[in-house]
N, C-alpha and C positions, 0 to 999 in steps of 0.2 A: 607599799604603794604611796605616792604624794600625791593627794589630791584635794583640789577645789571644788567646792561645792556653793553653787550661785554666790561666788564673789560678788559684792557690790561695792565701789568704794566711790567717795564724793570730796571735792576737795572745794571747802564751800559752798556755793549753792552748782558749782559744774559735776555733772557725773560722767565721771572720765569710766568706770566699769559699769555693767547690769547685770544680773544674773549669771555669771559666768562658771561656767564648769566643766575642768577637765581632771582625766584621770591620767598618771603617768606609770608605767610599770616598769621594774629591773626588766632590764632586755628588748624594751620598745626604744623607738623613735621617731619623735610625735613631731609634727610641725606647726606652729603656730605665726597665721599669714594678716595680711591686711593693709588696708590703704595706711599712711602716714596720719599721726591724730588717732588712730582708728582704738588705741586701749595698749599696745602690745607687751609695750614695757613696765608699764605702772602694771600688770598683771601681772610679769615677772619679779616686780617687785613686792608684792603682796605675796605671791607663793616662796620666793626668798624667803622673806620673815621682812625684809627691809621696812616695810611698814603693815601695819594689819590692815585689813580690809572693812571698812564701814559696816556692810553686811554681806552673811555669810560666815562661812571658816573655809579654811586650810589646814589639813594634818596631813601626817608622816606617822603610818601604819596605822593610821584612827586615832592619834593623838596631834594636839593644838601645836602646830608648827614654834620653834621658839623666834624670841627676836635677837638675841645677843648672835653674831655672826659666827666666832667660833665655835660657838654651841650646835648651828645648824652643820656646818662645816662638819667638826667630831659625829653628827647624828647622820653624816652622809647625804647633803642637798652642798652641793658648791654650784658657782656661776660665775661665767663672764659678764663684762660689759659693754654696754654698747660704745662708751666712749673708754680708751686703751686705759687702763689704770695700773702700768707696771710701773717697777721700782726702776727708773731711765738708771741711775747710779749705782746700781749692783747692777752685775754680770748674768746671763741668761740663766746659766747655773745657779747661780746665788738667787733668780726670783724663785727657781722650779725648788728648791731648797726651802724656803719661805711657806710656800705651798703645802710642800708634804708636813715638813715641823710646826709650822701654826694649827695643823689640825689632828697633828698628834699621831700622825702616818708614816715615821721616821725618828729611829734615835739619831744624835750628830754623828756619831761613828760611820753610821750607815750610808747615811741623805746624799754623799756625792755620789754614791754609785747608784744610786733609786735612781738621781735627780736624772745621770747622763742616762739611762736607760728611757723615761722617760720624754726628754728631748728627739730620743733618736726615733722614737714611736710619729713621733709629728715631724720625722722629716729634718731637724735643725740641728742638731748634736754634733756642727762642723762650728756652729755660734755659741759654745758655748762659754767661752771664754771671753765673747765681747760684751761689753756694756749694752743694756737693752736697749738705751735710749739713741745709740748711733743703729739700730737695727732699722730695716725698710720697715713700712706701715706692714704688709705681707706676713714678715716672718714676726712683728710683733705681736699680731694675731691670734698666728703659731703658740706662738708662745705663752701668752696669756690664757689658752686652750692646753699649753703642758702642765701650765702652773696650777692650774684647775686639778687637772686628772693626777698629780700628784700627791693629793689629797685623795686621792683612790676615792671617790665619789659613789654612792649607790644610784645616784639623779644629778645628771649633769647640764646645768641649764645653758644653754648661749644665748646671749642677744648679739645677732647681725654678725655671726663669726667670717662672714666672706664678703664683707663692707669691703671698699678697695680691692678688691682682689680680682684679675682676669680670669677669664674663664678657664684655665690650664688649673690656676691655681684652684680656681672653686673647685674644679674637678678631683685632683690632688685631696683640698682639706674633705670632700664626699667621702674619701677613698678614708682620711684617713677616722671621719667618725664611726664608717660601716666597723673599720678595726678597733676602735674602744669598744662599740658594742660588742664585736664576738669575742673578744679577750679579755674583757669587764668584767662583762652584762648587767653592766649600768644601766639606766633608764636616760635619755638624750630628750628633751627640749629644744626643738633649735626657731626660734625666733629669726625670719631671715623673709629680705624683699628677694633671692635671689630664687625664681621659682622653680626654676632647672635643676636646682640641687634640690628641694623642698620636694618634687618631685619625684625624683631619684632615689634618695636615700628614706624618706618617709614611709613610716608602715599606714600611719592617721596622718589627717587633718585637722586644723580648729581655724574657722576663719572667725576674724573679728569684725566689724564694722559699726565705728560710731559706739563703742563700749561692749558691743553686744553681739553674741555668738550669730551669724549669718548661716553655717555651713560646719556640719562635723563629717567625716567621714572617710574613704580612702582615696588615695592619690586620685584616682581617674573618677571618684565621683564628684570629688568638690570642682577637678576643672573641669567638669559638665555641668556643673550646678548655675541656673539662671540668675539668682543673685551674686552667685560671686561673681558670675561674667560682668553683669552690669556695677557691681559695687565697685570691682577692685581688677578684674584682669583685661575688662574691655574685650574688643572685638579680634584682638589680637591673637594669635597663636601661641600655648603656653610654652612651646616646648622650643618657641624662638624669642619669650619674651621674658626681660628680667629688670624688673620695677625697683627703680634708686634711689635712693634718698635719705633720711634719717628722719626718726620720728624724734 
């Protein structure tokens, strides 16, 4: 299990987290929602290891999360990010490649045949040969979501994996998390303003608002929940509404 236990973190006198606690299990998929500002990724980034948390912990199996990235990576926590961080100069292959051997998921003998199996799980494995950095915003997503899972992940976190993307495709990338999880059973984090999917594929909820948990619960309780309506989803229809933007 990886989990936080009243994270608080303070970046001088603003406190971007409060209390905050979630638990993540192999074989769940958790959603964690909220207005813009509202905590989502500085919390992603304390349960990473990216930076520790002011107050509170984070451990993986009851032990202190580490900070050195390959370390978490070998211990089974990988993530994306919000803003693309592929290697644009290697080839899709060559990132999903990166992926698995940086975390010690692959000998070189092996890694092109993980890597292409892997692309073809998210759909892409016709790109594999091209350079990532001529890829659409869409499929580099994708991608950055294979490079992940090629690290065979036990907790796989996304932040904003269906940023840009229409609705075929969110639909699509729903499709293709429900399949990591049953051919994993990984545990999935998805950090994501798209609520149709958050919806859909979510076993829980965790809403945030202003650093601090508003609402935990399942799909249909949090979009009935009174504060989240007013905090974060408005008077709008959930299942016709999908809140943009970047934190």
């Amino acid at each position: 299990m990886l989990e936080a236990v009243e994270v608080g973190k303070r970046f001088g006198g603003v406190h971007a987290l409060r209390n905050v606690s979630l638990r993540l299990r192999e074989g769940d998929v958790v959603g964690l929602i909220g207005p813009n500002g509202s905590g989502k990724t500085t919390f992603l980034n304390c349960l990473s290891g990216v930076f520790p948390p002011t107050t509170g912990r984070v451990a993986l199996d009851g032990r202190p999360i580490p900070r050195r990235g390959h370390t978490i990576a070998r211990r089974g926590v990988v993530r994306t990010f919000q803003n693309i961080r592929l290697f644009g100069w290697l080839t899709a292959l060559q990132n999903v490649e990166v992926g698995a051997l940086g975390a010690g998921r692959a000998r070189r003998g092996s890694s092109d045949r993980q890597a292409r199996e892997t692309l073809a799980k998210l759909g892409i494995e016709r790109l594999a040969d091209r350079y990532a950095g001529t890829l659409s915003y869409g499929d580099q997503r994708r991608l950055e979501i294979a490079r992940a899972l090629a690290a065979q992940p036990r907790f796989l976190l996304l932040d904003e994996p269906a940023a840009g993307m229409n609705e075929a495709e969110s639909a699509e990338l729903g499709g293709a998390v429900q399949g990591i999880r049953k051919e994993h059973g990984c545990g999935v984090l998805v950090v994501e303003h798209d609520l149709r999917l958050i919806m859909r594929i979510c076993d829980h909820v965790v809403v945030l608002n202003e650093g601090e948990v508003i609402a935990s619960g399942s799909p249909g309780e949090v979009r009935s929940d009174p504060a989240v309506v007013a905090a974060y989803i408005g008077t709008e229809d959930t299942g016709n509404a999908t809140n943009g933007g970047a934190e």
